[in-house]
DOVOFI-97490 format. One record per atom (N, C-alpha, C): x, y, z; residue in three letters. Coordinates in steps of 0.02 Angstrom, whole numbers, plus 50000, padded with zeros to 5 digits. Layout:
XYZALA;...
END
This chain:
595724663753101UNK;595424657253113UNK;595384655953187UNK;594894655053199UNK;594804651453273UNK;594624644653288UNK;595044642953320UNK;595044636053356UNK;594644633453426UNK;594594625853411UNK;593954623353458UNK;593944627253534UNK;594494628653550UNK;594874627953613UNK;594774633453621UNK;594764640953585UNK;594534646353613UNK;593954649953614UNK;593434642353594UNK;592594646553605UNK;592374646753661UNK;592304652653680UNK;592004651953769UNK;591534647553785UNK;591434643853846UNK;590754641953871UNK;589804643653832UNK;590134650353867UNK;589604656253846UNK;589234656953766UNK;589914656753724UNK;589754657953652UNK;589324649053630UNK;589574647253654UNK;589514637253647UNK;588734638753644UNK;588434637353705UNK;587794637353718UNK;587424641853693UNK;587554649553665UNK;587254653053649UNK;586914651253577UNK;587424648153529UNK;587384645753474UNK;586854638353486UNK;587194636853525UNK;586774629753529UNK;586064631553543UNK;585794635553563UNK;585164637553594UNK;584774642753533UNK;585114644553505UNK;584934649653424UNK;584684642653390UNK;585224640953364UNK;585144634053293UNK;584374629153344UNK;584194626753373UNK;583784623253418UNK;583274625553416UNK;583094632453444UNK;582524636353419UNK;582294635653342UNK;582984638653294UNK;582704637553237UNK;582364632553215UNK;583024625453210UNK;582844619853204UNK;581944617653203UNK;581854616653271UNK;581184614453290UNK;580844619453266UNK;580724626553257UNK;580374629953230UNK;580344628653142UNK;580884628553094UNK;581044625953022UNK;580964620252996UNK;581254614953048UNK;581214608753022UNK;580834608452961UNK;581074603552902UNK;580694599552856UNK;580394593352891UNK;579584591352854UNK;579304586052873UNK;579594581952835UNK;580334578952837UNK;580504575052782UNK;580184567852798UNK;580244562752755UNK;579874555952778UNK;580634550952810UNK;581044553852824UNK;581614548052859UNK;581634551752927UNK;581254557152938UNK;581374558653021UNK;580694558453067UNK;580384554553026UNK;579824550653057UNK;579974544253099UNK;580534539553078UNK;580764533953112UNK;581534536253109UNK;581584533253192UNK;582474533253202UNK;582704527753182UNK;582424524453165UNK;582684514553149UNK;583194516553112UNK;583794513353155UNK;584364512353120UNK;584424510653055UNK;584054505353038UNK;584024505052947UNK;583954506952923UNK;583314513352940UNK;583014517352903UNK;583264523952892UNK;583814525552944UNK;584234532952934UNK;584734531052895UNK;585074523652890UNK;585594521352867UNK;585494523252797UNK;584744519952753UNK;584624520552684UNK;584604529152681UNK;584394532652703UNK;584214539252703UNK;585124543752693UNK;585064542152727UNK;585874545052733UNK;586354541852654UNK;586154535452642UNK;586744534252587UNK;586334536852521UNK;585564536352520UNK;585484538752462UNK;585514548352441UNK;585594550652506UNK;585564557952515UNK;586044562752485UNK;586664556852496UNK;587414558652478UNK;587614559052391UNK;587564566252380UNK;587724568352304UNK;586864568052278UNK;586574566252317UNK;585754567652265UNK;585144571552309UNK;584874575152261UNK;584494582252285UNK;584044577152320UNK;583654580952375UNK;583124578852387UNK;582314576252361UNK;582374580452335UNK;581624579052280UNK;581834572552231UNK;582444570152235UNK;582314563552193UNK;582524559852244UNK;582624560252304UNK;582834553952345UNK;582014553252405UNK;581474556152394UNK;580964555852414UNK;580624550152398UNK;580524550852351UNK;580074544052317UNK;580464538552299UNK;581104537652276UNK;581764531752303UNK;581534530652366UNK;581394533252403UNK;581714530652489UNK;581064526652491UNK;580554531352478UNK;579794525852488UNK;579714519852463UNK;579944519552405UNK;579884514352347UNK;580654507652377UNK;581134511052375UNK;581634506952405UNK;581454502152475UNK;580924507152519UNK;580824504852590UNK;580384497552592UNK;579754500352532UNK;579334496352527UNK;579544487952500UNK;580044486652457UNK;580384482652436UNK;580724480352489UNK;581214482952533UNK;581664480252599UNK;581474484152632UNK;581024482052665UNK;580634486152746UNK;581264485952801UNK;581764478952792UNK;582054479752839UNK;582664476352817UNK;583224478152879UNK;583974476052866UNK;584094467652812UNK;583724463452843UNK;583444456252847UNK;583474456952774UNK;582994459552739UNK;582754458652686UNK;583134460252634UNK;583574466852625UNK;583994469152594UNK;584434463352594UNK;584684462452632UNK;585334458352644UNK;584924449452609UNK;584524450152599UNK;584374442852563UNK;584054444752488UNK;584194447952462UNK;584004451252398UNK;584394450452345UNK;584254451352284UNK;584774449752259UNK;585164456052222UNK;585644456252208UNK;585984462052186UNK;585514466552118UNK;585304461652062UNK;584844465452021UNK;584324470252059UNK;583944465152070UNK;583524470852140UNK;583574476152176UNK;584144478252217UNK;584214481852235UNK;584544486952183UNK;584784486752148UNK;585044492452080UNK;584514491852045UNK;583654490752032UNK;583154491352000UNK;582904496152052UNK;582904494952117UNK;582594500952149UNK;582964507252173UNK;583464504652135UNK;584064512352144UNK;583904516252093UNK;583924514252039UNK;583604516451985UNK;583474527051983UNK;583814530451949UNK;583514537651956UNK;584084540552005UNK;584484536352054UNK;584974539752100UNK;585604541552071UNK;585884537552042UNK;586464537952027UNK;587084533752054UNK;587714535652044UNK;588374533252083UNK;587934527252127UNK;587854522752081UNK;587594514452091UNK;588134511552138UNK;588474512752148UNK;589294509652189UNK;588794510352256UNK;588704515452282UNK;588234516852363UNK;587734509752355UNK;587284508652313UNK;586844504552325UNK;587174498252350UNK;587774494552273UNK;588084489752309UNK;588494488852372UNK;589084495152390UNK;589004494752464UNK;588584493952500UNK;587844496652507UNK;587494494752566UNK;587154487252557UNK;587264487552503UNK;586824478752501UNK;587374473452526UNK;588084472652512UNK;588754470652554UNK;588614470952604UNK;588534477952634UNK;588644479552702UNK;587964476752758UNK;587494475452710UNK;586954473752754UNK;587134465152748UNK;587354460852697UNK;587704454452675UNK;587864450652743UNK;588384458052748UNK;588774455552803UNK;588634456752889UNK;588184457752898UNK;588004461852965UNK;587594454352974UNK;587244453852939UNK;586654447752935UNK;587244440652949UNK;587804439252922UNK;588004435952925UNK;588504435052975UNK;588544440753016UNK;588674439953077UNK;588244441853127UNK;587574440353117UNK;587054438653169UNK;586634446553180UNK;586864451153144UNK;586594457453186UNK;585964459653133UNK;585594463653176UNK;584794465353134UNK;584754470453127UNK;585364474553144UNK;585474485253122UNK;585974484653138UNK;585964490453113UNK;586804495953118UNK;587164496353167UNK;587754495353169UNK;588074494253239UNK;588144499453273UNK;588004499553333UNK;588054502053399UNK;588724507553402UNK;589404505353406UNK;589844508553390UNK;590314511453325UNK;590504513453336UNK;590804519153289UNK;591454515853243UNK;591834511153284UNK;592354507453225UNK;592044500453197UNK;591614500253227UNK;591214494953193UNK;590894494253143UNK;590564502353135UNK;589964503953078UNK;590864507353019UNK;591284508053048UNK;591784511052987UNK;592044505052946UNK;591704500752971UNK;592274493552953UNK;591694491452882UNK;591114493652878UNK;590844491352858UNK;590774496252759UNK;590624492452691UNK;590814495452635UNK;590244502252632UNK;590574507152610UNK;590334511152602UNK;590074514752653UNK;590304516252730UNK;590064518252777UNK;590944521552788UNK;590804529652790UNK;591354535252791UNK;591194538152856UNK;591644540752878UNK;591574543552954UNK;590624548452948UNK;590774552052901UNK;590084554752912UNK;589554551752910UNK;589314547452856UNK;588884541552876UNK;588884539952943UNK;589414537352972UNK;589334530353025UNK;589164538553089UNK;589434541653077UNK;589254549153133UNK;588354551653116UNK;588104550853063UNK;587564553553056UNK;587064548753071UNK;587204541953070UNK;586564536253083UNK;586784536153166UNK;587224536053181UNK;587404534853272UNK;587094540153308UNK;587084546153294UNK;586824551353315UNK;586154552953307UNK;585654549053241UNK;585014552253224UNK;584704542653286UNK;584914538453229UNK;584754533653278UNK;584634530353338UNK;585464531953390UNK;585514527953435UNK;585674534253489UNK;585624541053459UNK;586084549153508UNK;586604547853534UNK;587084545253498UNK;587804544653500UNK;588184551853488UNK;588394553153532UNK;588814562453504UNK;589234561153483UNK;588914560353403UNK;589614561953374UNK;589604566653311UNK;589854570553305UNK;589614577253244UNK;589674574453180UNK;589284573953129UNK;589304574553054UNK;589644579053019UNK;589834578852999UNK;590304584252949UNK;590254582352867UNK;589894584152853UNK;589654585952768UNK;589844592752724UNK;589444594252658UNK;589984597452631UNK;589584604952678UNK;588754604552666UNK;588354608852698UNK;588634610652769UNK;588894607752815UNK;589194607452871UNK;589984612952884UNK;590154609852832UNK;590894612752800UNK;590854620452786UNK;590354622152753UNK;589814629752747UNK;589814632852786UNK;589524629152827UNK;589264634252898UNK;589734634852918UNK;590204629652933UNK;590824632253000UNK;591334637852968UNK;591044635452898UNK;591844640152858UNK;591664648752888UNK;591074648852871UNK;590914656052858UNK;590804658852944UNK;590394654953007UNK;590184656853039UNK;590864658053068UNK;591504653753065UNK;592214656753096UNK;592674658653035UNK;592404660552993UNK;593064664552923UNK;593654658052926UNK;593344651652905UNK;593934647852883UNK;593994645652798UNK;594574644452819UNK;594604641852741UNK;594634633352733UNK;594724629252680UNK;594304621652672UNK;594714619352684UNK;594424614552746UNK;594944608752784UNK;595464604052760UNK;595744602152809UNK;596504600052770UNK;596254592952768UNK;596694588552746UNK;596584580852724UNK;596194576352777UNK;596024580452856UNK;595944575352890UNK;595304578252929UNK;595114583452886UNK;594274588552898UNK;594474592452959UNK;595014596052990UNK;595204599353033UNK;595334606653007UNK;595084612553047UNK;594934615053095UNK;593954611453119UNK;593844610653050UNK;592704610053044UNK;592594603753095UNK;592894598653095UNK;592804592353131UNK;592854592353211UNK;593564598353227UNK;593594599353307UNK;592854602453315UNK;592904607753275UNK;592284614253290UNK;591544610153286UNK;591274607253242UNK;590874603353251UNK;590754597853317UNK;591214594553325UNK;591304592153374UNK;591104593953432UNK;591254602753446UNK;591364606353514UNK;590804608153520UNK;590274611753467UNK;589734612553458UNK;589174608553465UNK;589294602153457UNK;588894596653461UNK;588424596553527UNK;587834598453509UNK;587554596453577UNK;587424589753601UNK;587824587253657UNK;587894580053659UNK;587164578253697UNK;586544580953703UNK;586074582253753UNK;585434578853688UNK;585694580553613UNK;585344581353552UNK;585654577653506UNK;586294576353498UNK;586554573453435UNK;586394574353354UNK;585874571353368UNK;585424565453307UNK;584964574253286UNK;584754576453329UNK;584374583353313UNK;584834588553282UNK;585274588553303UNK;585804595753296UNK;586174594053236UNK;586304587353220UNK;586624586953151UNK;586374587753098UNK;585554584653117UNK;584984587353050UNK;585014595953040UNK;585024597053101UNK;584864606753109UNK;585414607853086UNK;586004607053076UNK;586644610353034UNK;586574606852975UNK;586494602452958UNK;586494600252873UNK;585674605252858UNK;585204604452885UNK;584764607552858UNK;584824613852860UNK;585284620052897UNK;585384625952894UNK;585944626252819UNK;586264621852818UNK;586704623452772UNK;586394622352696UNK;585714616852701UNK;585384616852636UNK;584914622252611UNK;584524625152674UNK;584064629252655UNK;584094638052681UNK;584664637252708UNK;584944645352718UNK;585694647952709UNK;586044643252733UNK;586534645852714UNK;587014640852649UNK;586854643952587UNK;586734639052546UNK;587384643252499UNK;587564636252434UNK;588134641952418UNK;588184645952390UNK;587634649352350UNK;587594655052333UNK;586854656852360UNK;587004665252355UNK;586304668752373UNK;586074666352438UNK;586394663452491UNK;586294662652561UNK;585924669252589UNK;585414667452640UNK;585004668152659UNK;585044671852740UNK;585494676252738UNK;585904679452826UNK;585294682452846UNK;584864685852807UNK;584344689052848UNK;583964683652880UNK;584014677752873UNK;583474672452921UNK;583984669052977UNK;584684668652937UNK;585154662352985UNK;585114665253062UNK;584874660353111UNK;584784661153187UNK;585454662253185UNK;586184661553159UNK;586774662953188UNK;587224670353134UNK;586684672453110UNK;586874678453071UNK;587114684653091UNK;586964685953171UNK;587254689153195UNK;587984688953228UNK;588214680453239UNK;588744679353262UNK;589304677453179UNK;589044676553141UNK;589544675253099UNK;589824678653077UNK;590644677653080UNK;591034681953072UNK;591154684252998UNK;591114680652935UNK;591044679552867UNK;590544685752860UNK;589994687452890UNK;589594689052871UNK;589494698452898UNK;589884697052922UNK;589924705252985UNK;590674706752946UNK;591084703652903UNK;591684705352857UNK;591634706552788UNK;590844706352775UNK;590534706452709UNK;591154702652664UNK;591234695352676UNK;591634691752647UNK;591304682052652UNK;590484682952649UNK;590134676552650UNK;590484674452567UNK;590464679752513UNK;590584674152457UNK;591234669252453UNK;591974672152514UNK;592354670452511UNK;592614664352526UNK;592184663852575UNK;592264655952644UNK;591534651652623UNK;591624643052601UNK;592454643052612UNK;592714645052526UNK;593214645052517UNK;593614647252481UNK;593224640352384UNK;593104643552339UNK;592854638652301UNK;593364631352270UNK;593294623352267UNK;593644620352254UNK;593724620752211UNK;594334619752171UNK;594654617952111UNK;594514612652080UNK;594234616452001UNK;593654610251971UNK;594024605451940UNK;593864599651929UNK;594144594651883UNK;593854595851805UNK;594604595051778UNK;594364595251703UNK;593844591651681UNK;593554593351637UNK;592924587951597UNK;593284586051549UNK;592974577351563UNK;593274572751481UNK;592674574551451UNK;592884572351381UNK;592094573551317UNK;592144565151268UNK;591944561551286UNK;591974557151248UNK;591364555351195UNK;591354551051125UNK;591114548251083UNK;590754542951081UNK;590244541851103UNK;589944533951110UNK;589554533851035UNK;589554525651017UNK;589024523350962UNK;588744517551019UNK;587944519451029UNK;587444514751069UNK;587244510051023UNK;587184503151031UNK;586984498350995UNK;586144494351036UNK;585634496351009UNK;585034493551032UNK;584904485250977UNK;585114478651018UNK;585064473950956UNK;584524470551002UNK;584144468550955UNK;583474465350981UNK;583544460350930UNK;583214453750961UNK;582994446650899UNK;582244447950870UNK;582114442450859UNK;581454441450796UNK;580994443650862UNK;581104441250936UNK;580294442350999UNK;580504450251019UNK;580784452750979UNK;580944459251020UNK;581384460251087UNK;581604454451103UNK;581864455451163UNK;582724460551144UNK;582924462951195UNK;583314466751180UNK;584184461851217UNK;584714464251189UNK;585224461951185UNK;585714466451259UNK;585734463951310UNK;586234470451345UNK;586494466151378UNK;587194470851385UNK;587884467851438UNK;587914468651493UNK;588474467751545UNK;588734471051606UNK;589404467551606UNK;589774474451620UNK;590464473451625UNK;591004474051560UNK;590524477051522UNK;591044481051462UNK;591064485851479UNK;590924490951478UNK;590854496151500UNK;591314497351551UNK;591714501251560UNK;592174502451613UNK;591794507851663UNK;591394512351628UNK;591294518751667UNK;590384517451705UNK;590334510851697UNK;589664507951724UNK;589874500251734UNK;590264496851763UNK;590254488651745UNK;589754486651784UNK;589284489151846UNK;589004482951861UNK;588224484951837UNK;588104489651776UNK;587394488751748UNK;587344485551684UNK;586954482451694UNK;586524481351617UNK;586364488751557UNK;586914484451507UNK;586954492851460UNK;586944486351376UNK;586784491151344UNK;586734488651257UNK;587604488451255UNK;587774486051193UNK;588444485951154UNK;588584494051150UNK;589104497351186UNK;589344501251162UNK;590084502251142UNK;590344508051123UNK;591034508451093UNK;591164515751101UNK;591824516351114UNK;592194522351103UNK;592394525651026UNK;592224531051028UNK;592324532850954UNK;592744537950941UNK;593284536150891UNK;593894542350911UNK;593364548450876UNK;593714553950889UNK;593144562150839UNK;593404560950809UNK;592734563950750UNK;592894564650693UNK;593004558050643UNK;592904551550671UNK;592854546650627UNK;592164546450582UNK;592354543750540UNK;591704542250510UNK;591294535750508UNK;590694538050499UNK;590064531650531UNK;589714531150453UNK;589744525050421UNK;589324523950361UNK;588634525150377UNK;588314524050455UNK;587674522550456UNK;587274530650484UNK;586694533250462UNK;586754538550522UNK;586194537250579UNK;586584539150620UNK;586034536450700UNK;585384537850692UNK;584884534550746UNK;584304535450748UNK;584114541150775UNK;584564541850834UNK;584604548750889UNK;585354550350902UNK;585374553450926UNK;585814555250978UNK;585574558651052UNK;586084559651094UNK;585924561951161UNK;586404563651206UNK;586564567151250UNK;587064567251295UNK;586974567451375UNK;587604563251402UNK;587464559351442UNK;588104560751503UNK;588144562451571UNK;588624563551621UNK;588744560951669UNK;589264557351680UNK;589314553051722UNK;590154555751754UNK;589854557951822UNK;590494560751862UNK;590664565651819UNK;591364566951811UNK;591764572551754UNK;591854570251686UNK;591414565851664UNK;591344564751608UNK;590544567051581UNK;590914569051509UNK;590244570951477UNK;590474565051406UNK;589704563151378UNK;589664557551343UNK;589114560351281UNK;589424561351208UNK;588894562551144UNK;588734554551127UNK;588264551451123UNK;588044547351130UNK;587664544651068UNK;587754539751021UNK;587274540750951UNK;587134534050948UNK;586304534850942UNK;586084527350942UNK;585874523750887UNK;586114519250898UNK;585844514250809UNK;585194507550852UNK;585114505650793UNK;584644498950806UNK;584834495550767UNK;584534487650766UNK;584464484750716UNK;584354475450738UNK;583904472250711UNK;583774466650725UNK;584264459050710UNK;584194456950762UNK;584824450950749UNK;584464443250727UNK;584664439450683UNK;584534434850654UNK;584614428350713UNK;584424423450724UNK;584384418850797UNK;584964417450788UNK;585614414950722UNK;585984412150730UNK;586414417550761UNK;586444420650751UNK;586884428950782UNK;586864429450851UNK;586304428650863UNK;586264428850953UNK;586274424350975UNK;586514418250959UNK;586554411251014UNK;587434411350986UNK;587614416050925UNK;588454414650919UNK;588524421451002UNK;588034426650989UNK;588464433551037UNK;588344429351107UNK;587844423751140UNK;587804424351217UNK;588274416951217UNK;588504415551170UNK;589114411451177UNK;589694413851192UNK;589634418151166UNK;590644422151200UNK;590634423051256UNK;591454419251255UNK;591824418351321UNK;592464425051346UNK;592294429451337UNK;592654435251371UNK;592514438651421UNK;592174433251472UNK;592054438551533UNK;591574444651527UNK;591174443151497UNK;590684447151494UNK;589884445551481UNK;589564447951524UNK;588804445351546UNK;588324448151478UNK;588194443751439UNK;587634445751388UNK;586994440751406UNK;586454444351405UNK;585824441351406UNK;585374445351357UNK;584694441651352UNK;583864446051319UNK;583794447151345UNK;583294450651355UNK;582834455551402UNK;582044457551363UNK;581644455351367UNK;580944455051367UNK;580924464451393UNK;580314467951347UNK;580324474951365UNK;580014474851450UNK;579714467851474UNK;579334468951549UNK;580144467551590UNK;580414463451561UNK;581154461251609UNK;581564468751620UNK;581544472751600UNK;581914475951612UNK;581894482251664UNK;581234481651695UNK;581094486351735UNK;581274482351815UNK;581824475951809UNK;581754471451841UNK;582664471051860UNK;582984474051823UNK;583644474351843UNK;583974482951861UNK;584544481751863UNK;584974487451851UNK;585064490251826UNK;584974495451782UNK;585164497651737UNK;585184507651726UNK;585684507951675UNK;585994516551701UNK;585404518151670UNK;585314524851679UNK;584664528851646UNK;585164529851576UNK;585464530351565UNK;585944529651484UNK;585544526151433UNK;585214520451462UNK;584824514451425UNK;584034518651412UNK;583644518551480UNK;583304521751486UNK;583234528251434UNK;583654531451427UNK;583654539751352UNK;583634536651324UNK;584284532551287UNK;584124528651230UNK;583524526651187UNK;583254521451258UNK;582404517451243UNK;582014522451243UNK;582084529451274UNK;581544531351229UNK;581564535551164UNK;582054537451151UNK;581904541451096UNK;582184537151027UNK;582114530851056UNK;581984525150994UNK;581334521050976UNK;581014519750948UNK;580484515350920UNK;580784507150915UNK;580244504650961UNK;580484497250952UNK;580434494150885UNK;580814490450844UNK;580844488750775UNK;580044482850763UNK;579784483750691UNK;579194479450671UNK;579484473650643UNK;
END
């Protein structure tokens, strides 16, 4: 393992001057490195995190067009912004940034802050975030360190995966950082790590640093970094409940649900295996959320008026409303609902 402290001058710049060439020669025409606007790398960056590109493309457009700017987000209302999250996932990111923009507005500011413990203070903004908008935005040197990031350094110095506080990758990144580029050189290492040196079947005959990596001259790239230790998968039982009244409007919660509370979802339930169901579903489907996997079986069935003015009367802390089939393209809601609705027929 080699440390920050013993890369020569020489080796520094040499690398820095490889990846740079590439860079500007490879680059993707993505649509968030068209504008540095702090807001606009901010959304880019949180929706990027855990979701492929090809679905955070048309999110980012569609999201932008809705809150063009900090201002706007931050006066929106929470449904809203989880209607145009819609397709991403891990919904928690959306509501942090809609907080985090809450609060920026409410202490007078119109972007992303300037410094570095300022933007950490804020929900859902992790050292890499607040390092990747400072640097693409404002060319603040300060290195990103992602998992793609983590890749490269592992292999290009034969390390193994950083300890609790992202050290040896965070110095080395750091040292590497061209402070001349920032905002450029962090795209050029997350984008080397997405489209060449990737985690399997990496791509050494193109990497500009293929000749210096040591992983790779040890014929030991599959080793570094070393693979994480998976989390078990739960398997759980759902029965989906689609209840609609006499106008068709449909019946959904928020905040039963433990493993979704802040979307709009139908009545569901945990089902021990192997119980038995008098009724048999309309569908079924399966459904993953984090390390959970979910068999999912959907029923229908229409509710009588007195039934639904007794269900949006209960007082247990829990949000029941209708929903009109146009209302619903208008809130939050998991794509869980979404499978459901379609491989059900609305009732006559």
């Amino acid at each position: 393992m080699r440390s920050s402290a013993r890369l020569p001058a020489a080796t520094i710049a040499r690398l820095r001057r490889a990846l740079r060439r590439w860079y500007l020669r490879e680059r993707r025409p993505l649509p968030w490195r068209k504008n540095h606007d702090s807001y606009r790398v901010w959304v880019a960056e949180v929706m990027l995190q855990q979701t492929r590109i090809a679905v955070v493309i048309p999110a980012y457009a569609r999201f932008l067009k809705a809150f063009p700017t900090l201002r706007r987000l931050a006066a929106a209302e929470e449904d809203d912004v989880l209607s145009l999250w819609s397709g991403l996932g891990y919904y928690s990111r959306a509501r942090s940034l809609h907080r985090a923009a809450q609060m920026l507005r409410a202490a007078g500011a119109a972007e992303f802050p300037l410094e570095y413990d300022e933007a950490r203070k804020l929900p859902g903004v992790g050292s890499y975030t607040a390092a990747a908008v400072l640097s693409i935005a404002y060319d603040r040197p300060y290195a990103a360190v992602d998992g793609n990031v983590v890749r490269v350094l592992s292999r290009l110095f034969c390390l193994q995966r950083p300890g609790s506080k992202g050290e040896p990758h965070v110095a080395l990144a750091q040292t590497l950082l061209d402070p001349k580029r920032p905002g450029d050189w962090n795209q050029a290492m997350m984008e080397l790590g997405e489209t060449v040196c990737t985690p399997a079947a990496p791509r050494c005959h193109v990497c500009p640093w293929g000749s210096a990596c040591e992983a790779r001259l040890r014929s030991a790239i599959d080793r570094h970094p070393p693979p994480k230790q998976r989390r078990s998968r739960e398997r759980l039982e759902l029965d989906l409940y689609l209840l609609r009244d006499r106008d068709r409007r449909l019946l959904l919660e928020r905040g039963s649900f433990a493993h979704l509370p802040h979307l709009w979802l139908p009545p569901l339930r945990i089902v021990d295996r192997g119980e038995y169901r008098k009724q048999r579903p309309l569908a079924t489907f399966h459904h993953a959320i984090l390390h959970r996997d979910f068999n999912i079986a959907v029923y229908q069935r229409v509710l009588s008026d007195s039934t639904v003015k007794r269900m949006l009367r209960r007082r247990d802390g829990i949000e029941r409303e209708m929903f009109s089939t146009n209302e619903l393209t208008g809130i939050g809601r998991s794509s869980l609902l979404s499978k459901a609705l379609a491989l059900t027929t609305v009732p006559s």
